[in-house]
C-alpha positions as CSV (number, residue, x, y, z in Angstrom):
1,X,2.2,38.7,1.3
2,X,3.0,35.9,3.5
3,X,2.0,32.4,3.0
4,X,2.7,31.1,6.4
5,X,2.5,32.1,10.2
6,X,4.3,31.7,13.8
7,X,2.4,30.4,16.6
8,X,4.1,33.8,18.1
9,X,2.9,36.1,15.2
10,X,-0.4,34.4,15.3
11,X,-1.1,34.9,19.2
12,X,-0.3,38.5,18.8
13,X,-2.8,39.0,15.7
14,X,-5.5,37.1,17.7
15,X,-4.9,40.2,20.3
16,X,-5.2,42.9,17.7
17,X,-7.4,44.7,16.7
18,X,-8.8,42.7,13.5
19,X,-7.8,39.6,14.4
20,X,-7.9,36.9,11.4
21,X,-11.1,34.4,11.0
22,X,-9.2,30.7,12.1
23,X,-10.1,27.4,10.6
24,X,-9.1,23.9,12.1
25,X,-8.5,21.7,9.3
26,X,-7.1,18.3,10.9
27,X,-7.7,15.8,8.8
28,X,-5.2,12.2,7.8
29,X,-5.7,10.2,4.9
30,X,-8.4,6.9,5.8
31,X,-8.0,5.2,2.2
32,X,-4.9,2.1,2.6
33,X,-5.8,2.3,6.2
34,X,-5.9,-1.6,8.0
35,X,-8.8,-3.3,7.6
36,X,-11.2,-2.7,10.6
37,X,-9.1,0.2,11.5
38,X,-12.0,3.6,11.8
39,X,-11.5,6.6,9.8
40,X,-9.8,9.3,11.1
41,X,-12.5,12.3,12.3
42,X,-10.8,15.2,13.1
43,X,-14.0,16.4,14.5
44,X,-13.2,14.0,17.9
45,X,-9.6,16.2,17.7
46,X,-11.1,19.1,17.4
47,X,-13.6,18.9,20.0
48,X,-11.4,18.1,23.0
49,X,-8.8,20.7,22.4
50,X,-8.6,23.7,19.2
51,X,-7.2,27.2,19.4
52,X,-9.8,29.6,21.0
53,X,-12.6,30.9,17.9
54,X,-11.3,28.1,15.7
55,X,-14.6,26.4,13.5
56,X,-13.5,22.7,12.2
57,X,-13.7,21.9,8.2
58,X,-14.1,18.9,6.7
59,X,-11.7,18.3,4.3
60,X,-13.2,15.2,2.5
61,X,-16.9,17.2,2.8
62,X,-16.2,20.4,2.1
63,X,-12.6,20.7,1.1
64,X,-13.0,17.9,-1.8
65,X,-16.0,16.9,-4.1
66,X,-17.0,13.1,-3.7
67,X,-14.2,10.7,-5.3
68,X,-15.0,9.5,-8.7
69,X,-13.3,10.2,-12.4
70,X,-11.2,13.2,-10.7
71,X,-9.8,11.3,-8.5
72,X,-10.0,10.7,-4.4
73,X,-10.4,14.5,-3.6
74,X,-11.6,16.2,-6.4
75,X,-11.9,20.3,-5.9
76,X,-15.7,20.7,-4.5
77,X,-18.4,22.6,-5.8
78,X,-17.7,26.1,-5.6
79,X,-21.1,26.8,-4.1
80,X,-20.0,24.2,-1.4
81,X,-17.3,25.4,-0.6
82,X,-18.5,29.0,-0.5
83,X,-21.4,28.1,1.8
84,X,-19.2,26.0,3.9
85,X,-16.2,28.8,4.3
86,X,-19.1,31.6,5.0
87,X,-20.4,29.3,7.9
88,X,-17.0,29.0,9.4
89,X,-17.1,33.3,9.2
90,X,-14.8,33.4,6.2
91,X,-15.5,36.9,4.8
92,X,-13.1,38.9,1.7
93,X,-12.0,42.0,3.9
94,X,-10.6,39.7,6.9
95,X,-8.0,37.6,7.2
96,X,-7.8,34.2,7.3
97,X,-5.1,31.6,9.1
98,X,-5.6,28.1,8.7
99,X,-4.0,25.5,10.9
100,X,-3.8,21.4,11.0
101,X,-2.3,18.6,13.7
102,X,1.2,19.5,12.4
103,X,1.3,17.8,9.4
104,X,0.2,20.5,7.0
105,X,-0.9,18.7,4.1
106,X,-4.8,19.7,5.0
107,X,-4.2,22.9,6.2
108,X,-2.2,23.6,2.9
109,X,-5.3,22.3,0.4
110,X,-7.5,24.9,2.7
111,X,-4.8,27.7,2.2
112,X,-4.6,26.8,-2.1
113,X,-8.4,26.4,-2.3
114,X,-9.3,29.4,-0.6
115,X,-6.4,31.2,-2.7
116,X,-7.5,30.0,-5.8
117,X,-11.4,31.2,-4.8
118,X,-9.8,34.3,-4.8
119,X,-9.2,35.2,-0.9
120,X,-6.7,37.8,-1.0
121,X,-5.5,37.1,2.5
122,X,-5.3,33.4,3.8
123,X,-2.2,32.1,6.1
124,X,-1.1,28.7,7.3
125,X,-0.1,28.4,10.7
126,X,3.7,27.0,10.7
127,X,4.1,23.8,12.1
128,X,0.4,23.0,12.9
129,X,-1.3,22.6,16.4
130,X,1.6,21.3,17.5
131,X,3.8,24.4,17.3
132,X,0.7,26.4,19.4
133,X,1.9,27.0,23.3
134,X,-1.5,29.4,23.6
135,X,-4.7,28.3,25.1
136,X,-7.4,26.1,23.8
137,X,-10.4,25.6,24.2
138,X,-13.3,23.0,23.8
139,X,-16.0,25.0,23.1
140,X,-17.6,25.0,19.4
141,X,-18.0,28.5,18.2
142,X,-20.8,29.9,16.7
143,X,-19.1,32.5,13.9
144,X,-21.7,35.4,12.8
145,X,-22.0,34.6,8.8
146,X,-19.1,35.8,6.7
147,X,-20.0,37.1,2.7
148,X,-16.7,35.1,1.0
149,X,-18.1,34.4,-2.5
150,X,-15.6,32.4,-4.0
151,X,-14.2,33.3,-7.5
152,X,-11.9,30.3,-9.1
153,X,-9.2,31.2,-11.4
154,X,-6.8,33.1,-8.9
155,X,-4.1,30.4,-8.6
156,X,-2.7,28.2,-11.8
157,X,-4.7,24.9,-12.5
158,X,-3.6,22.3,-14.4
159,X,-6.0,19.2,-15.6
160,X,-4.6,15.9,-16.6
161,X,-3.6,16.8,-20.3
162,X,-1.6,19.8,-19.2
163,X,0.1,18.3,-16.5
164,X,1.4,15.5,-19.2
165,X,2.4,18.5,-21.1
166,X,4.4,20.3,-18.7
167,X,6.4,17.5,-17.6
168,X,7.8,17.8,-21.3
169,X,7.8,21.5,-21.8
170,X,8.5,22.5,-18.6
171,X,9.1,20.9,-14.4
172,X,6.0,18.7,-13.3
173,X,7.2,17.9,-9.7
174,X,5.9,14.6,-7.7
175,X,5.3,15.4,-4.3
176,X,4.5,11.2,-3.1
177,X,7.2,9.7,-1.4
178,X,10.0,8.6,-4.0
179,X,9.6,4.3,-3.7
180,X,5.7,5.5,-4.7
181,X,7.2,7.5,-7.9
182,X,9.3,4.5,-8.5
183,X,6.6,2.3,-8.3
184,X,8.3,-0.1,-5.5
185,X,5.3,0.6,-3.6
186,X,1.4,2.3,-3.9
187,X,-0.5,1.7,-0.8
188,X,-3.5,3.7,-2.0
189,X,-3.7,3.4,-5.8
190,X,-4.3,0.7,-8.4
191,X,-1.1,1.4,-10.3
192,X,2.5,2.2,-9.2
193,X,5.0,4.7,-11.0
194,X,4.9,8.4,-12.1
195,X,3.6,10.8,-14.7
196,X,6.3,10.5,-17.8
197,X,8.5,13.5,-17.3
198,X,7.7,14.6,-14.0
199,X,10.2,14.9,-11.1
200,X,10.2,13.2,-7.9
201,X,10.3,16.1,-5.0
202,X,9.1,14.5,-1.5
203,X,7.2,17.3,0.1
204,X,8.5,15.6,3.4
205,X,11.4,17.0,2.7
206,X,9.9,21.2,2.8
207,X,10.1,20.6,6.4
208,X,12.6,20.5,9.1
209,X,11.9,17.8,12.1
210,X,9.9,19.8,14.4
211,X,7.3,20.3,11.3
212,X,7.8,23.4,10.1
213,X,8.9,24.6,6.8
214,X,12.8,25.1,6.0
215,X,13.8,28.9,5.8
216,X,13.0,30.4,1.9
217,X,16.4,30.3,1.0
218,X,17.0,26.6,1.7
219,X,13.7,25.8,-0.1
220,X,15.0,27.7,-2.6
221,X,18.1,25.8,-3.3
222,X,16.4,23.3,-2.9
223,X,13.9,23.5,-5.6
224,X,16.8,25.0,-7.9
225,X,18.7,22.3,-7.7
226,X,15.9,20.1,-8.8
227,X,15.3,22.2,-11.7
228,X,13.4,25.3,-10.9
229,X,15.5,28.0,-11.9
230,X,12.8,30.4,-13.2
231,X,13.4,29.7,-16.9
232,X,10.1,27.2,-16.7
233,X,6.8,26.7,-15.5
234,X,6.5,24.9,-12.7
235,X,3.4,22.5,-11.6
236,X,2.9,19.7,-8.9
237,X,0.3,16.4,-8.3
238,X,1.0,13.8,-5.5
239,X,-1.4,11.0,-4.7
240,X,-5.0,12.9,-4.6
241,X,-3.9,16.8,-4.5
242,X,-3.5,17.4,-0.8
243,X,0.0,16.5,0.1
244,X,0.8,18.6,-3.3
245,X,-0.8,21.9,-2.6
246,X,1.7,21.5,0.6
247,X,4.2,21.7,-2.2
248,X,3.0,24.6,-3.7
249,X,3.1,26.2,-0.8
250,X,6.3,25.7,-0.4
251,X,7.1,27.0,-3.5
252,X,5.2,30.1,-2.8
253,X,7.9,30.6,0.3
254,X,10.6,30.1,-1.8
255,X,9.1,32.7,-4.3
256,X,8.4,30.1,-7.2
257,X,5.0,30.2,-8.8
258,X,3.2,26.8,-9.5
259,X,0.0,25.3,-10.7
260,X,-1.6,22.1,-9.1
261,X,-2.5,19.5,-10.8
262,X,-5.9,19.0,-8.2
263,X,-6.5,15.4,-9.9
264,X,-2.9,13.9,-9.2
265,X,-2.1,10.6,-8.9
266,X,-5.4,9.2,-7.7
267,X,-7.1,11.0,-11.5
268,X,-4.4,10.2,-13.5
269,X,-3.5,6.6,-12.8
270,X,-7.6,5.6,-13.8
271,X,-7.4,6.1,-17.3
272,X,-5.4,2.8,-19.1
273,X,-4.4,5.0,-21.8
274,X,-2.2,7.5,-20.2
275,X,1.0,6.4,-20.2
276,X,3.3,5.2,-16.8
277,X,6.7,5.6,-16.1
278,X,8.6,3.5,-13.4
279,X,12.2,3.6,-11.6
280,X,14.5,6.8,-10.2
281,X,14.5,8.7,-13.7
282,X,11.7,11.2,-14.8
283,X,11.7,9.1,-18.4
């Protein structure tokens, strides 16, 4: 099954016959912001323009529990997110396409959440809103209920202990930008550097300039060459789990399984007693 969609392949779905249930997940990260400077509310987006049935999600509401020992965006209550992915029309038996501004990041945590819940059919638009030439439209949908229950357990998890694991016994990627697994730099969190082990893999660098992902074979090679040549398992974290299940789903186009470590970053860099690592080298 496809992880991803073209704005072309997406228009002609939308005029089929069972067209997929869409969800318009934009959404940019408000902690290291300027002081003074408002949080982003995609809701504002979303309201003056969003591809015709689309129903907005909240991804720090409904996409993430409230920020605390799990880090900044925990994975929500399963009855939350059930009851908020029913409202938006989500049902089992219909597919699902989930789209951002272009970066992918948010769309991507909606795609691995509602994977892991156990939605056998959920696809991320390629290259966001900003690859749709299609009509939009400003007014807010009201979807009839849909009956998704979720079910965790369908995707690979990892908590903190097993990620710290795997970056020994197997390939824990970094998906942060590489001076923020140096350490140079961390705009967001209290501590700089990376988990022991791990390896840096910008998910910036899954996509080509226009925003979309690289073809499967380049990701590929890409992800072989740092490592993942199918003889190990293979997990990811980045700052707070968002940016990371973007990496995942690039793995899953490239046809390499991976787990997420949800807590990332954001969980892991809390607790004193887990250990740090700095510079270019996993350590």
């Amino acid at each position: 099954m496809n992880a991803i969609i073209s704005a072309a392949d997406l228009a002609a779905e939308l005029a089929g016959p069972n067209p997929p249930v869409l969800l318009d997940v934009r959404w940019q990260l408000s902690a290291g912001k300027a002081a003074g400077e408002p949080p982003f509310d995609g809701r504002t987006d979303y309201r003056a323009g969003h591809l015709p049935g689309a129903v907005y999600v909240d991804l720090d509401r409904e996409l993430a529990a409230p920020p605390g020992a799990g880090g900044r965006h925990p994975l929500p209550d399963a009855d939350t997110f059930g009851a908020a992915m029913r409202r938006a029309g989500v049902s089992s038996g219909r597919p699902a396409v989930v789209y951002d501004g272009g970066q992918g990041w948010a769309a991507a945590r909606a795609w691995w959440l509602l994977r892991w819940a156990g939605h056998p059919d959920v696809r991320v638009l390629d290259g966001g809103l900003t690859a749709w030439d299609g009509p939009l439209e400003t007014a807010v949908p009201e979807p009839a209920e849909g009956d998704f229950s979720p079910a965790p357990g369908a995707l690979p998890l990892l908590d903190a202990d097993a990620a710290g694991a795997l970056a020994r016994s197997g390939l824990l990627f970094d998906a942060r930008a590489g001076e923020r697994y140096r350490g140079e730099v961390e705009p967001i969190d209290p501590v700089g550097g990376h988990i022991p082990g791990a390896v840096s893999a910008p998910t910036t660098e899954n996509v080509g300039p226009d925003g979309r992902f690289l073809p499967a074979d380049a990701l590929r090679a890409r992800f072989e060459s740092l490592g993942a040549d199918g003889g190990r398992d293979v997990g990811v974290y980045c700052g707070s789990g968002v940016s990371a299940a973007h990496e995942v789903l690039a793995l899953t186009v490239a046809g390499i399984p991976a787990a997420l470590y949800a807590g990332s970053w954001s969980e892991w860099s809390s607790d004193p007693a887990r250990p740090i690592a700095t510079g270019p080298d996993p350590q």
